[in-house]
PDB file of N, CA, C and O in Angstrom:
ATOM      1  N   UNK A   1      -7.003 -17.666   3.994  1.00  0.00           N
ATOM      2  CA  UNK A   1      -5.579 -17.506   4.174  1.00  0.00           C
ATOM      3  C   UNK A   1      -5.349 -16.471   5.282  1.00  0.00           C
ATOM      4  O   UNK A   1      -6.034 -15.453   5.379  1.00  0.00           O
ATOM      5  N   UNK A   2      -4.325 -16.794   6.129  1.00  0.00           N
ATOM      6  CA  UNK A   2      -4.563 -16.174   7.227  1.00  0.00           C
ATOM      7  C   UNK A   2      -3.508 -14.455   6.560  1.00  0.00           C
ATOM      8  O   UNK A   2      -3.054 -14.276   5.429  1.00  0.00           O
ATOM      9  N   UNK A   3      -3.437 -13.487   7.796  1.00  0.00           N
ATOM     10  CA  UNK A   3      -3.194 -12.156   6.958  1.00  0.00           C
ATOM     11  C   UNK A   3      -1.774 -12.176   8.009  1.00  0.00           C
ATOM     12  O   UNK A   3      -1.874 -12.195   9.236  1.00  0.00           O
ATOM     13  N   UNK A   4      -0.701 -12.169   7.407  1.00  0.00           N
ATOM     14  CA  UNK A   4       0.479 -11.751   7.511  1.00  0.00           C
ATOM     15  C   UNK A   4       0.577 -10.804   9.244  1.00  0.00           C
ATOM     16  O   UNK A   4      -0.290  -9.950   9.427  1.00  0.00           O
ATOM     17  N   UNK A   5       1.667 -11.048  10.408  1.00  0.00           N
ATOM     18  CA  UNK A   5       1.701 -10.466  11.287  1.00  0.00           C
ATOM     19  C   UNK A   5       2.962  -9.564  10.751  1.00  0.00           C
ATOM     20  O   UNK A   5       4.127  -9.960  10.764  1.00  0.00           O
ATOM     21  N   UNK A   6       2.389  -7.870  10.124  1.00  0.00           N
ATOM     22  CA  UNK A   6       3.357  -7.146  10.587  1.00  0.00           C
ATOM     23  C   UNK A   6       2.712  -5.680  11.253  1.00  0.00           C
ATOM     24  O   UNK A   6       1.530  -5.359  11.375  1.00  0.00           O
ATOM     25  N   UNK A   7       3.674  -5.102  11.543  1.00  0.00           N
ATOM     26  CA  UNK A   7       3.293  -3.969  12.132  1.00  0.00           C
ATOM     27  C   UNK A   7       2.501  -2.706  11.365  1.00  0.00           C
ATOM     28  O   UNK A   7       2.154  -2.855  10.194  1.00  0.00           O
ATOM     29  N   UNK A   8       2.275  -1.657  11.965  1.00  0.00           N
ATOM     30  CA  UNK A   8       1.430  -0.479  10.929  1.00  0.00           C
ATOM     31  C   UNK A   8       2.644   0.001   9.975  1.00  0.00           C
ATOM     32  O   UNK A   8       2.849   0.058   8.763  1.00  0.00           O
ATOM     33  N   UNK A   9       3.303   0.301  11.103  1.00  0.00           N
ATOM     34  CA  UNK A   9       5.271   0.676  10.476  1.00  0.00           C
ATOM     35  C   UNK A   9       5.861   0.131   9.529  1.00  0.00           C
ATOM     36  O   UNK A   9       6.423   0.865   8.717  1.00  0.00           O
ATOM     37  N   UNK A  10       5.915  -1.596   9.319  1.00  0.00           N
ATOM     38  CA  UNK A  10       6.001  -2.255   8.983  1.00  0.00           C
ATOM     39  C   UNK A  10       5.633  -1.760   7.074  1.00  0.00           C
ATOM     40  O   UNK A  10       6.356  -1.366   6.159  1.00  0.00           O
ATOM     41  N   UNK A  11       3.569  -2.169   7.248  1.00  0.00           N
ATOM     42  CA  UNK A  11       2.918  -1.593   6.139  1.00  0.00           C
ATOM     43  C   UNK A  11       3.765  -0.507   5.510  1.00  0.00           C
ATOM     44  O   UNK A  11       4.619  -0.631   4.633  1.00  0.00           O
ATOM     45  N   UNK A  12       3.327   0.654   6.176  1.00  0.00           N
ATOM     46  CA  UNK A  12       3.556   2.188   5.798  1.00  0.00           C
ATOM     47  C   UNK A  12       5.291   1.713   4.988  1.00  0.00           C
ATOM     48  O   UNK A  12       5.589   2.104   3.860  1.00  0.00           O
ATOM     49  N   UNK A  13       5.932   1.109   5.582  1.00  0.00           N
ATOM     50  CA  UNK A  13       7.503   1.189   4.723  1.00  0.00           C
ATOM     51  C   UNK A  13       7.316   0.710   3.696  1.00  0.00           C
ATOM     52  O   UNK A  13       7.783   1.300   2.722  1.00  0.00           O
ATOM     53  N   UNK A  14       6.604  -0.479   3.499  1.00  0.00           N
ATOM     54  CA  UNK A  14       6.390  -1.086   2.041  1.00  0.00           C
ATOM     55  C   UNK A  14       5.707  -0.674   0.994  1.00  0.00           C
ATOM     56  O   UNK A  14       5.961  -0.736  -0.208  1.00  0.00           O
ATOM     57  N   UNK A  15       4.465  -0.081   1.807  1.00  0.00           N
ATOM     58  CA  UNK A  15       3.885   0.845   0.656  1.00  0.00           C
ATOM     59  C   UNK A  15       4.436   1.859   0.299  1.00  0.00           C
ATOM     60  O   UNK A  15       4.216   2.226  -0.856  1.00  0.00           O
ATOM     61  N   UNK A  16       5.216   2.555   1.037  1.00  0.00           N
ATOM     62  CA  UNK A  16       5.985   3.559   0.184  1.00  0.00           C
ATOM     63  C   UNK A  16       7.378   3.009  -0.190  1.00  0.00           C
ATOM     64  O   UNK A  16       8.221   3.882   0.013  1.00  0.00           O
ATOM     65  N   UNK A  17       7.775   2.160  -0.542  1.00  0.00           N
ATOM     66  CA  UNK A  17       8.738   1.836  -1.332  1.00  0.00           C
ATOM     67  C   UNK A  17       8.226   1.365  -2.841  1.00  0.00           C
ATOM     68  O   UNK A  17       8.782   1.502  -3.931  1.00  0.00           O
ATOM     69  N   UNK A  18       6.933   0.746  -2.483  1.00  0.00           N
ATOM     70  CA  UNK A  18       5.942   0.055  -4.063  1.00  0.00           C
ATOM     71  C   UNK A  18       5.841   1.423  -4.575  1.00  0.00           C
ATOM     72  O   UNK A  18       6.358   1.597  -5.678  1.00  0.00           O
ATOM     73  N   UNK A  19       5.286   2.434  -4.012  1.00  0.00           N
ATOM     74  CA  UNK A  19       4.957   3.596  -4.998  1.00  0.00           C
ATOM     75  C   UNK A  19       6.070   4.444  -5.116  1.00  0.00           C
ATOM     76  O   UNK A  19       5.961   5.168  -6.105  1.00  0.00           O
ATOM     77  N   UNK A  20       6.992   4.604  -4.539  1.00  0.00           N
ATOM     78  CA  UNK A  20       8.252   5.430  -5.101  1.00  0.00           C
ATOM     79  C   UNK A  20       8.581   4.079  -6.644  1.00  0.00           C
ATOM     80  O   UNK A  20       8.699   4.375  -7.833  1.00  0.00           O
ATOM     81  N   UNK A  21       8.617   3.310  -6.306  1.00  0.00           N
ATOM     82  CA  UNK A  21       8.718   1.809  -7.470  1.00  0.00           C
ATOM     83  C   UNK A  21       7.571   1.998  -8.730  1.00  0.00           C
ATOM     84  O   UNK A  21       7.600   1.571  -9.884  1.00  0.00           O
ATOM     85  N   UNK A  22       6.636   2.755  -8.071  1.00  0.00           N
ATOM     86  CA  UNK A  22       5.264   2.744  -9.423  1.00  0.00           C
ATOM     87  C   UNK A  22       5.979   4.247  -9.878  1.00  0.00           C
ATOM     88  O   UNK A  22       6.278   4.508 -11.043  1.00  0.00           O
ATOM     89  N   UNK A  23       6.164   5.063  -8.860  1.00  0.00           N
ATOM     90  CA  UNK A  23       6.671   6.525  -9.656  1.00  0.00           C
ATOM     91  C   UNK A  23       7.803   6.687 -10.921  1.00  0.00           C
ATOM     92  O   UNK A  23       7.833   7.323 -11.974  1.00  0.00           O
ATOM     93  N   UNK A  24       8.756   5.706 -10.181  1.00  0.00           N
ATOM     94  CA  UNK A  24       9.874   5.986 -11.148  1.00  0.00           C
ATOM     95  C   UNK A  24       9.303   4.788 -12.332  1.00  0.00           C
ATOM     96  O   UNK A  24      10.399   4.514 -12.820  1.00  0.00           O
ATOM     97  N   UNK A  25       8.880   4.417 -12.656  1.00  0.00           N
ATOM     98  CA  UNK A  25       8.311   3.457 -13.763  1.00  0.00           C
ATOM     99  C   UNK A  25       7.082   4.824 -14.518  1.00  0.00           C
ATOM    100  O   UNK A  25       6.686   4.716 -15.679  1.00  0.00           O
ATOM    101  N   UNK A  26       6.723   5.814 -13.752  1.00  0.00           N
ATOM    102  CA  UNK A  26       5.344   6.282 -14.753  1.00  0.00           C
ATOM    103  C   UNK A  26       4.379   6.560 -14.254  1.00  0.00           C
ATOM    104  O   UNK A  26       3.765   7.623 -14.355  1.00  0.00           O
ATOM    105  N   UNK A  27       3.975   5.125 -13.311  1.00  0.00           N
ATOM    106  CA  UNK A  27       2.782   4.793 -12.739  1.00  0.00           C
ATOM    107  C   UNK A  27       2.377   6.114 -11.677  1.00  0.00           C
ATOM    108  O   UNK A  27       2.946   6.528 -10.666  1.00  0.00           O
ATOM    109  N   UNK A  28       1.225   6.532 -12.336  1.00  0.00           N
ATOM    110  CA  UNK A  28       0.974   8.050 -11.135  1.00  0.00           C
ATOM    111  C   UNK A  28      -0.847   8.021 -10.373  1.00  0.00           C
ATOM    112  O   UNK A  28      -1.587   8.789  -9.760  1.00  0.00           O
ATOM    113  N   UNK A  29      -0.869   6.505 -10.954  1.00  0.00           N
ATOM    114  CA  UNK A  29      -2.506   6.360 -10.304  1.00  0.00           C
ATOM    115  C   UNK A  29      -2.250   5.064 -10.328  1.00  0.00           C
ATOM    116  O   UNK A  29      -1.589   4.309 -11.041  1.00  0.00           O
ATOM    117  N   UNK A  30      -3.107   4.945  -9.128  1.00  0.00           N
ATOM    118  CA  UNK A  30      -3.750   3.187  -8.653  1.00  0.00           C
ATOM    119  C   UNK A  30      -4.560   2.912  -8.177  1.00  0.00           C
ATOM    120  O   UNK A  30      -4.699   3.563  -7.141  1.00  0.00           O
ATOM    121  N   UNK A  31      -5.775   1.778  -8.447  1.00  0.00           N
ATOM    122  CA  UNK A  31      -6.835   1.370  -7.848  1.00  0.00           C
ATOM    123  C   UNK A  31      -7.260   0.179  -7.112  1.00  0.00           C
ATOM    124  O   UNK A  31      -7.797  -0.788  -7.652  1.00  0.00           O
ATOM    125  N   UNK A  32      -6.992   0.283  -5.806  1.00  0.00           N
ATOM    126  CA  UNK A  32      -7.261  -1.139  -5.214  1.00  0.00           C
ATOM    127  C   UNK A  32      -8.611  -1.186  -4.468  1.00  0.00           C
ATOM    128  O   UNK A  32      -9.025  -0.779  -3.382  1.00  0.00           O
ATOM    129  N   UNK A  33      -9.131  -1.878  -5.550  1.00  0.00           N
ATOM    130  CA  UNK A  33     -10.323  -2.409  -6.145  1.00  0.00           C
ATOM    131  C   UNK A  33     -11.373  -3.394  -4.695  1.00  0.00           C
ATOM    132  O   UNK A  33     -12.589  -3.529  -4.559  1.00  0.00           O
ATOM    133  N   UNK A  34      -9.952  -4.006  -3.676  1.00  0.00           N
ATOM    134  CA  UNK A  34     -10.333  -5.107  -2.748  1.00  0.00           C
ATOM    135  C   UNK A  34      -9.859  -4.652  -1.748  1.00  0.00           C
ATOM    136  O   UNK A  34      -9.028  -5.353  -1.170  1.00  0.00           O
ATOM    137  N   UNK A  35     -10.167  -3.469  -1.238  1.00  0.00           N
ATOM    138  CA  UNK A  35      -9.661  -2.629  -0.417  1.00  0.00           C
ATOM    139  C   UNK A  35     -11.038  -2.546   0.988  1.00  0.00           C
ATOM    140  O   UNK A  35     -12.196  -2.343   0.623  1.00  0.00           O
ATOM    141  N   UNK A  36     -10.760  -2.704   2.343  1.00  0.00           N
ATOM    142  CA  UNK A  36     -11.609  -2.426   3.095  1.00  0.00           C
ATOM    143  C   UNK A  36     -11.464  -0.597   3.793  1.00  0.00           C
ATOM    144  O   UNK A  36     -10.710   0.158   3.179  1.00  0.00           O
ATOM    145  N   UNK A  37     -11.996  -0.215   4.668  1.00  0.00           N
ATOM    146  CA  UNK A  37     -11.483   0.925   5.221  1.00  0.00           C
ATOM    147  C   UNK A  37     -10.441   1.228   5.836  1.00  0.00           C
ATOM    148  O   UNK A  37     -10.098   2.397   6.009  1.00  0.00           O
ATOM    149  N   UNK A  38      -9.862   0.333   6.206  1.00  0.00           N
ATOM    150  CA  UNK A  38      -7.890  -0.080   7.321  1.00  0.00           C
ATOM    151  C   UNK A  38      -7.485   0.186   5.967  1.00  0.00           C
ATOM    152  O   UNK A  38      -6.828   1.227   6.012  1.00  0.00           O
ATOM    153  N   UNK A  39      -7.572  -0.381   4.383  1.00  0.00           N
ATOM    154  CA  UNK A  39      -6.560  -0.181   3.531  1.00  0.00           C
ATOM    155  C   UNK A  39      -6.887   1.368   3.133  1.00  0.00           C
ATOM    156  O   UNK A  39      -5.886   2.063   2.960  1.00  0.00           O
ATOM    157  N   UNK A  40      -7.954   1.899   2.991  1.00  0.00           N
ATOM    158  CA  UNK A  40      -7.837   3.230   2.302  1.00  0.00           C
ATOM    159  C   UNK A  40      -7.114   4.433   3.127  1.00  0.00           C
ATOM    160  O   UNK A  40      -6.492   5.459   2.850  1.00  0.00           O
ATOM    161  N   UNK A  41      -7.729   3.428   4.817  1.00  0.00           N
ATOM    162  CA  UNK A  41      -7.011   4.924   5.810  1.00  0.00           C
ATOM    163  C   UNK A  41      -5.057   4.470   5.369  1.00  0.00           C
ATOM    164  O   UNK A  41      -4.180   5.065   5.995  1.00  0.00           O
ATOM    165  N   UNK A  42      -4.752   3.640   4.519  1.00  0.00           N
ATOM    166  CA  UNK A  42      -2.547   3.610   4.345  1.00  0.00           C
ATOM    167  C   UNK A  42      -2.387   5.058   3.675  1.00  0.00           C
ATOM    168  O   UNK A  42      -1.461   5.836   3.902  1.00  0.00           O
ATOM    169  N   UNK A  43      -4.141   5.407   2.262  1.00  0.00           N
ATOM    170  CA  UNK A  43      -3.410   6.531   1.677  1.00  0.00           C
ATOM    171  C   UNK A  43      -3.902   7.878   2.556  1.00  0.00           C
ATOM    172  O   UNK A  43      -3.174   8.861   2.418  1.00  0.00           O
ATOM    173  N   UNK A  44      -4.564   7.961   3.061  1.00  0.00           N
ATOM    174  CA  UNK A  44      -5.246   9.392   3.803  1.00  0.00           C
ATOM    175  C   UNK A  44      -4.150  10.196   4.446  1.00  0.00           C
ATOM    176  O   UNK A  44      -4.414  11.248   5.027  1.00  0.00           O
TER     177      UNK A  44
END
């Protein structure tokens, strides 16, 4: 499946809207499990 064209900017907005979304629910840890090194450098 091919991988979605968006920007880094793009990323970075969505992931921090999912985890302000995991915060106010509780959620204060997450593990992505299928993660290469491009995904770990979103949290660094």
């Amino acid at each position: 499946m091919p991988r979605p064209n968006v920007t880094r900017e793009q990323t970075m907005e969505a992931l921090g809207k999912l985890l302000r979304r995991y915060n106010e629910v509780g959620i204060t840890t997450i593990f992505e499990r299928a993660t290469d090194r491009d995904g770990v450098g979103l949290y660094a």
